[in-house]
C-alpha distance (Angstrom), angle and dihedral (degrees) to the residues before:
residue distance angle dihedral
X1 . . .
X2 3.70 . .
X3 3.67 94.6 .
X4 3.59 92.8 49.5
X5 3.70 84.5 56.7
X6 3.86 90.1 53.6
X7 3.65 93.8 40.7
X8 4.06 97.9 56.1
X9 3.73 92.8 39.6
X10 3.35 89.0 60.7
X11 4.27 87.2 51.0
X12 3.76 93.5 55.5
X13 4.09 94.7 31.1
X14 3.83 104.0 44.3
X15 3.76 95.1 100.2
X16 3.87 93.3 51.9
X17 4.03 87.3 41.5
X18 3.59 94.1 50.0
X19 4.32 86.3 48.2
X20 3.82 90.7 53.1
X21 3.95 94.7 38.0
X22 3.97 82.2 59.7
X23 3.50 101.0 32.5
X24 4.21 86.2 55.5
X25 3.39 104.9 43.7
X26 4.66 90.7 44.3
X27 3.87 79.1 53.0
X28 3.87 93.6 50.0
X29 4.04 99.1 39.6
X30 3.61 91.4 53.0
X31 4.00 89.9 65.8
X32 4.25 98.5 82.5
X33 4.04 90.6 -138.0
X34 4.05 93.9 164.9
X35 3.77 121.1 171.8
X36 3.72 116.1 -145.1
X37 3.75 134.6 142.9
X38 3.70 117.1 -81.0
X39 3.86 92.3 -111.4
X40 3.87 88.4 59.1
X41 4.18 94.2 49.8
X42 3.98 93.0 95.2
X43 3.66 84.2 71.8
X44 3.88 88.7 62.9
X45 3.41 105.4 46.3
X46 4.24 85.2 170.2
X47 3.98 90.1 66.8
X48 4.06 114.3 82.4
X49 3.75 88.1 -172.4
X50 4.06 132.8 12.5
X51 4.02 100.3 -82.4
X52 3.38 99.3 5.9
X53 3.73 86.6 -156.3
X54 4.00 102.3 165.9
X55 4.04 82.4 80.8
X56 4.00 88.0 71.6
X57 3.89 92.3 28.1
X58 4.02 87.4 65.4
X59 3.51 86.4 58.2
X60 3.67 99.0 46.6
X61 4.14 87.4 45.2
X62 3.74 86.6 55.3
X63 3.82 104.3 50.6
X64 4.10 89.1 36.0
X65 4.28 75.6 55.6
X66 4.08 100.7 48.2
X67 4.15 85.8 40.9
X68 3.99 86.7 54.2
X69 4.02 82.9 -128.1
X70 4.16 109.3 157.5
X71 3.72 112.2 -127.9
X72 3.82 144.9 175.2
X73 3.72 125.9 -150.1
X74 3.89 121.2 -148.6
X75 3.44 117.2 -168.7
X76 4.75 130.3 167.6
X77 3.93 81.5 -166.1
X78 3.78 124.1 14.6
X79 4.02 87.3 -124.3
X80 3.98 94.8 68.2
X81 4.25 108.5 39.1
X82 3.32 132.8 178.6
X83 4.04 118.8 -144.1
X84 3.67 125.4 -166.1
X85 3.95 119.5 -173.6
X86 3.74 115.4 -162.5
X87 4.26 133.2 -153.0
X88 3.53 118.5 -172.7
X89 3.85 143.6 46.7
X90 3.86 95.2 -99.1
X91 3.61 99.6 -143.7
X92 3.93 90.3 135.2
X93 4.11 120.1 65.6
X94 4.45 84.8 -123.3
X95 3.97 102.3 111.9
X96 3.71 112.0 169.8
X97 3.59 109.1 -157.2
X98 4.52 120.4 -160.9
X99 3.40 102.0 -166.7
X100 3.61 117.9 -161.7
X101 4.55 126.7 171.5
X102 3.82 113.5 -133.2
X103 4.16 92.4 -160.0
X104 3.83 121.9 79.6
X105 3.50 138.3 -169.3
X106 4.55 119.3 -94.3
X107 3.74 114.1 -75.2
X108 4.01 82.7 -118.3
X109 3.67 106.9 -172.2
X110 4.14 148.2 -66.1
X111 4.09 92.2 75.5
X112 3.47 120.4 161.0
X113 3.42 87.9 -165.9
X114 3.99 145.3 28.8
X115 3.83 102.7 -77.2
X116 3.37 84.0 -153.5
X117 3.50 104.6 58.0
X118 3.86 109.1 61.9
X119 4.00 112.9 -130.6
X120 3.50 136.6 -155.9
X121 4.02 122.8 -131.7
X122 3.72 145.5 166.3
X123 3.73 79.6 -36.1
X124 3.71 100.5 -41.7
X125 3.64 141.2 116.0
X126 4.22 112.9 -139.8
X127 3.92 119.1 -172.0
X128 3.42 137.3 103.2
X129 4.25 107.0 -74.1
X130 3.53 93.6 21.9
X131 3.87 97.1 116.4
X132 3.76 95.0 12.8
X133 2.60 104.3 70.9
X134 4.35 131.2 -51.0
X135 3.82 94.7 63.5
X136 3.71 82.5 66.2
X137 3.53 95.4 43.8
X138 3.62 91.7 47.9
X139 4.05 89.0 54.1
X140 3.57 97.5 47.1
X141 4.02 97.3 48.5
X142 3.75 83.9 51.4
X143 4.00 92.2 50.9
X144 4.13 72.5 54.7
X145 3.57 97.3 61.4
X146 3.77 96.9 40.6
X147 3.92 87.7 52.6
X148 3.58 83.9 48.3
X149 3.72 94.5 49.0
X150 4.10 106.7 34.8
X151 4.21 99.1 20.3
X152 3.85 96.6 26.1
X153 3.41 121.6 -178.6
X154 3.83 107.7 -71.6
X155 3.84 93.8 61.8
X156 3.49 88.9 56.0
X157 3.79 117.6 71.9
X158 4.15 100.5 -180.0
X159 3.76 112.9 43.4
X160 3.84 131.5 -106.6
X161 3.56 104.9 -132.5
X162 3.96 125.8 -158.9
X163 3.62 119.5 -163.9
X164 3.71 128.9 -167.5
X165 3.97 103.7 -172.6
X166 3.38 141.3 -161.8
X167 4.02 133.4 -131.7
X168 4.01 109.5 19.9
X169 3.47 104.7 124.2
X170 4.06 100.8 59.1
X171 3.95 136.6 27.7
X172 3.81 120.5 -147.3
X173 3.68 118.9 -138.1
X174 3.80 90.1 -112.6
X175 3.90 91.0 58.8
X176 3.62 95.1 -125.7
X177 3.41 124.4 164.5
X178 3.67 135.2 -139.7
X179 3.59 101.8 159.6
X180 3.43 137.3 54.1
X181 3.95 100.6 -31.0
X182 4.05 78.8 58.1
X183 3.84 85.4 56.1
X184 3.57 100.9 49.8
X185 4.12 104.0 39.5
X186 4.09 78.4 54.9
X187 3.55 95.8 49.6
X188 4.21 90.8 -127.5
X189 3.64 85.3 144.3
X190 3.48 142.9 27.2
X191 3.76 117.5 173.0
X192 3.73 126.9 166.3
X193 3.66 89.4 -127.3
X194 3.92 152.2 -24.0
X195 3.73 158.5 -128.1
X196 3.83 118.8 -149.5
X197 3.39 108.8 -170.9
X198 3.74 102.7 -160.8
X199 3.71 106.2 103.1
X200 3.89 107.4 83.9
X201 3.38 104.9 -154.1
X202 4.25 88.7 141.5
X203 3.87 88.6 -98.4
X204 4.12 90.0 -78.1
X205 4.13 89.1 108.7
X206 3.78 133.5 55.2
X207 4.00 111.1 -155.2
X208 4.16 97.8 -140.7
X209 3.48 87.6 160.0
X210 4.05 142.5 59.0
X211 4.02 132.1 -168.6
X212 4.15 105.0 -131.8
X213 3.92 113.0 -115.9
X214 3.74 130.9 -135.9
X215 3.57 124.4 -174.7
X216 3.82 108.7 -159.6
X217 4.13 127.0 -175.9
X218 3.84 115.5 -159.3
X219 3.92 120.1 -165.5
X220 3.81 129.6 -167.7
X221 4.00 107.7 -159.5
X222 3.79 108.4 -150.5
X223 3.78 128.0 160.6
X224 3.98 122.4 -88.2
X225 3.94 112.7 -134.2
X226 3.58 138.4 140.6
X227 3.86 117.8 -54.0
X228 3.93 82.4 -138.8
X229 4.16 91.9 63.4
X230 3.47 101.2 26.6
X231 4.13 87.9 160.4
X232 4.21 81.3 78.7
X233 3.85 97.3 58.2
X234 3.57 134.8 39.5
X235 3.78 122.4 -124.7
X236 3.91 115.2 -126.6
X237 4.04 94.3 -161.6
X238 4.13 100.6 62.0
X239 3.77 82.4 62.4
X240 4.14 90.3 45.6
X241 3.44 84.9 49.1
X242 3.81 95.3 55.6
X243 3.47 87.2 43.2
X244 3.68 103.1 56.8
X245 3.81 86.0 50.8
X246 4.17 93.1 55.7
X247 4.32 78.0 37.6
X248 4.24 83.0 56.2
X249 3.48 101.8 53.9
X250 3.85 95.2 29.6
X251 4.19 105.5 127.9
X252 4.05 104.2 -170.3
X253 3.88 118.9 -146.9
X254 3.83 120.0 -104.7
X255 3.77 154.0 145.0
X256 3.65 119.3 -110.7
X257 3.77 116.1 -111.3
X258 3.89 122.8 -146.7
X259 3.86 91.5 -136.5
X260 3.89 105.1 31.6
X261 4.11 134.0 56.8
X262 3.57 116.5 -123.4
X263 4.17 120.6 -71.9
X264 3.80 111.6 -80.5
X265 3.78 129.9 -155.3
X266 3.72 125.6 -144.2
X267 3.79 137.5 -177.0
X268 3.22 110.2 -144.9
X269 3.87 106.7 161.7
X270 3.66 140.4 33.2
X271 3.69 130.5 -174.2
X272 4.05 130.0 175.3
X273 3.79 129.7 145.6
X274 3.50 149.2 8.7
X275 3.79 101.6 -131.6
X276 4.00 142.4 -13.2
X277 3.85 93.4 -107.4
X278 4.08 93.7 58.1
X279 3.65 126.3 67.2
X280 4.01 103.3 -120.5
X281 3.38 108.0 -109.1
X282 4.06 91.1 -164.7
X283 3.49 138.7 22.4
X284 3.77 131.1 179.9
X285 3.48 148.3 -171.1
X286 3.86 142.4 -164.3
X287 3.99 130.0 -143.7
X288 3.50 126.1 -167.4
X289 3.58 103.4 -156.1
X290 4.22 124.6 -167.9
X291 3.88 112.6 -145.9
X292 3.52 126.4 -159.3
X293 4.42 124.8 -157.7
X294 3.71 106.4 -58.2
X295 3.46 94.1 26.8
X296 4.16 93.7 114.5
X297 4.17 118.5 -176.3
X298 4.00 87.3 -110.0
X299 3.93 92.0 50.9
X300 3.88 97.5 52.7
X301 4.03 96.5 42.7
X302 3.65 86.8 51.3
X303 3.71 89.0 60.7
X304 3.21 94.0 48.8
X305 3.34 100.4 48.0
X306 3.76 91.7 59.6
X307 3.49 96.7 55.4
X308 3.83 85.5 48.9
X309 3.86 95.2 54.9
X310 3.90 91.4 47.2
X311 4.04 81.1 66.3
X312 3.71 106.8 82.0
X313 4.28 99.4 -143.7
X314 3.80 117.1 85.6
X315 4.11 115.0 -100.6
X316 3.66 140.3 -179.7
X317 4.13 128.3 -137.9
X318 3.55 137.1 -146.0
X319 3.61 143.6 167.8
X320 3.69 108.1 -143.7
X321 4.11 94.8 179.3
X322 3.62 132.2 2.5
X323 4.13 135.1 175.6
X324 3.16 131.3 161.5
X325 3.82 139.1 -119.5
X326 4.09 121.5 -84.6
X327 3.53 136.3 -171.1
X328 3.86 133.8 165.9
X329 4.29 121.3 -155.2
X330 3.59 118.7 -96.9
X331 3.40 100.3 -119.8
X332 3.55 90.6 64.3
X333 3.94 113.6 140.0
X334 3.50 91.5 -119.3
X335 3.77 100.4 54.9
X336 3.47 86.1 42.7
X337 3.87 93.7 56.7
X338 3.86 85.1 49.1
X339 3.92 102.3 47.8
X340 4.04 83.6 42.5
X341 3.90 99.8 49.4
X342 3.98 96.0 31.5
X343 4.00 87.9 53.6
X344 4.34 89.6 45.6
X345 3.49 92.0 47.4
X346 4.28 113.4 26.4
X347 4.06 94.0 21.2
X348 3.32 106.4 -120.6
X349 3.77 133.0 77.6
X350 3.93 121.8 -119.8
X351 4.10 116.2 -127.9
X352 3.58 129.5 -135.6
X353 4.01 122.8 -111.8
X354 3.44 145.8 143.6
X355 4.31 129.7 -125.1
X356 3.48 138.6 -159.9
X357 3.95 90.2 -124.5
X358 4.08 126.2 90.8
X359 3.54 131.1 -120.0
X360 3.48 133.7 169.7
X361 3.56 84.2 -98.0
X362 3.69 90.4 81.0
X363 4.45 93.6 59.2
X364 3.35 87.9 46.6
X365 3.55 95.2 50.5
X366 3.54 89.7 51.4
X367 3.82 103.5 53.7
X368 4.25 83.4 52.5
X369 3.37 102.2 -93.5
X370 3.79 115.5 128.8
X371 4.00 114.5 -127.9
X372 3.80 138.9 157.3
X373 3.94 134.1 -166.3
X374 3.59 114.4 -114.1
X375 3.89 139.7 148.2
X376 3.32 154.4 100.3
X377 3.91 133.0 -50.7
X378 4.38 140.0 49.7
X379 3.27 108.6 -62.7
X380 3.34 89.9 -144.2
X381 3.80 92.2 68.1
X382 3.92 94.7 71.3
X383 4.08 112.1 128.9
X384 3.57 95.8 -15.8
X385 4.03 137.0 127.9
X386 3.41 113.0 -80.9
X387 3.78 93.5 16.7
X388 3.66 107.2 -156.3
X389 4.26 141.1 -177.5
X390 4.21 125.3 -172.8
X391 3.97 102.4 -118.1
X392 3.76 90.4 -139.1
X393 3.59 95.5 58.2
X394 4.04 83.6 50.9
X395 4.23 92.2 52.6
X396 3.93 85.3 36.9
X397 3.68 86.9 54.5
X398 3.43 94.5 49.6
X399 3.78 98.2 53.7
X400 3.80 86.4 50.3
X401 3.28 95.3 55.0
X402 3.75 92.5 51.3
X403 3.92 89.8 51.5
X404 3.69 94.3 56.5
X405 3.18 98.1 45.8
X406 4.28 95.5 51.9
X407 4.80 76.0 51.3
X408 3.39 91.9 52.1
X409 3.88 109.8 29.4
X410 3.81 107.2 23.6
């Protein structure tokens, strides 16, 4: 009965969800809450901290306050909260947590458009955050209010929990947290398990599954001299160089994984020298390296140490980040509730997979709570110019959200 409810209220309502949807997220993207490493905030002199995140967080606070929803705000520094909305009396242990980030990445460049100023087109919303990841939010704290308003909370005995987070979108080099690893080692939540809808994939895939990630700095130590004697120093990038090309070819051991490709290997940084007259006394690079089960931290460093020591020069190696693969069973009553209530109310049944990509699926995963990627949007829209999300998909996502939480709280 209740998801009848849910279902024809969102017949009768979907014009005036669709206008709030929109109306929510264009009020959200406007707020410039980019995540980038503190060495990179000089090139956004608007931020005071990386995220800045309490911009969007007042606006989340505010509709949470007109919908009469009950939240709680977490925050390490009052620049970067956390805000979790709640539905439901919460006399049963079931906690369904919808997890969605409030930063996003810089508009970078090839707009055809202000990424600031979200547009409507053939259907589609295009601004920065649109996809990834406040249209999201936007649908899921209005799958809040109409829990609020057609469930409400005594017909739910776990509690729906809506989460706008902080801190997904960058890493520091001091590995701090502000998000929801922040959340968790405090104990500010606890659900029984999740939905992070930051994966695109149109809602027709359910990530069960995540590659592990290693982060890995490599240093060759030369000697700095003058670039007119170079016979009195020894240059640290000829030994880079050979490096890379071992790096290149490099093929690193594994098992194959039902779910997930096999482990990839990219450069994605190289530093050498401080001028053309001086013989560079250090170079480094970094590789972001995909791990699959098996794979363990002690494993992949030894393989890359012996590539290193086939390189005659003298280098250094550290791991700046590492985490380690996830995966929850397909059968799980969660995907279950979302391959059963997306094929009763879209048509069509979502598959399981894995990806090489992280969510914050994969920390939640790890501290034993069960949680899956899912949502709306291309995934192929992620970060780019002229970001852009379907706004049915984001009222579509909404309703689904609502279902499966009535299946698995109710």
């Amino acid at each position: 009965m209740l998801k009848s409810k849910i279902k024809d209220y969102f017949e009768v309502n979907r014009e005036a969800i669709e206008r709030d949807i929109v109306a929510l997220t264009t009020e959200m993207c406007r707020e410039r809450t980019v995540n980038v490493t503190s060495d990179k905030l000089g090139e956004h002199p608007y931020l005071s901290a990386r995220g800045d995140e309490y911009r969007v967080a007042d606006i989340v606070k505010r509709s949470l306050d007109e919908w009469h929803i009950p939240y709680q705000q977490f925050a390490r520094i009052p620049e970067r909260p956390n805000v979790v909305g709640t539905v439901g009396r919460g006399k049963s242990n079931a906690k369904l947590l919808v997890a969605a980030h409030m930063d996003v990445v810089p508009a970078g460049d090839g707009w055809t458009s202000d990424p600031w100023q979200v547009i409507v087109r053939n259907g589609n919303m295009i601004g920065r955050g649109v996809l990834d990841n406040k249209g999201p939010l936007a649908s899921s704290l209005v799958a809040a209010r109409v829990m609020k308003q057609v469930v409400g909370d005594d017909q739910l005995a776990g509690q729906f929990m809506i989460s706008a987070l902080s801190d997904e979108e960058a890493t520091d080099p001091d590995g701090v947290d502000y998000g929801i690893e922040f959340l968790l080692a405090e104990k500010h939540i606890q659900p029984t398990c999740a939905i992070i809808p930051d994966i695109g994939e149109n809602m027709k895939r359910i990530d069960i599954a995540e590659k592990g990630r290693m982060v890995v700095k490599i240093t060759s130590i030369g000697k700095q001299a003058h670039g007119s004697t170079p016979e009195r120093g020894v240059n640290a990038i000829y030994p880079m160089a050979a490096l890379v090309s071992k790096f290149e070819k490099m093929r690193m051991n594994f098992a194959p994984h039902p779910l997930l490709v096999e482990p990839t290997m990219n450069l994605g940084e190289i530093h050498g020298g401080a001028a053309a007259n001086i013989v560079a006394g250090e170079c480094s690079i970094v590789l972001d390296i995909r791990t699959l089960p098996g794979q363990t931290r002690e494993k992949v460093v030894a393989e890359l140490q012996r590539v290193i020591d086939s390189v005659p020069g003298t280098f250094k190696i550290h791991i700046d980040e590492w985490s380690d693969p996830h995966k929850i069973e397909p059968d799980n009553p969660l995907v279950k509730a979302i391959q059963q209530n997306t094929q009763e109310f879209l048509g069509f049944t979502p598959e399981t997979f894995g990806m090489g990509g992280g969510t914050f699926a994969k920390t939640l995963v790890l501290n034993g709570i069960p949680a899956v990627g899912f949502g709306p949007g291309d995934d192929d829209a992620f970060h780019l110019a002229d970001e852009y999300v379907e706004i049915k998909q984001l009222v579509d996502f909404a309703g689904l959200m609502c279902l499966v939480a009535v299946d698995l709280l109710a």
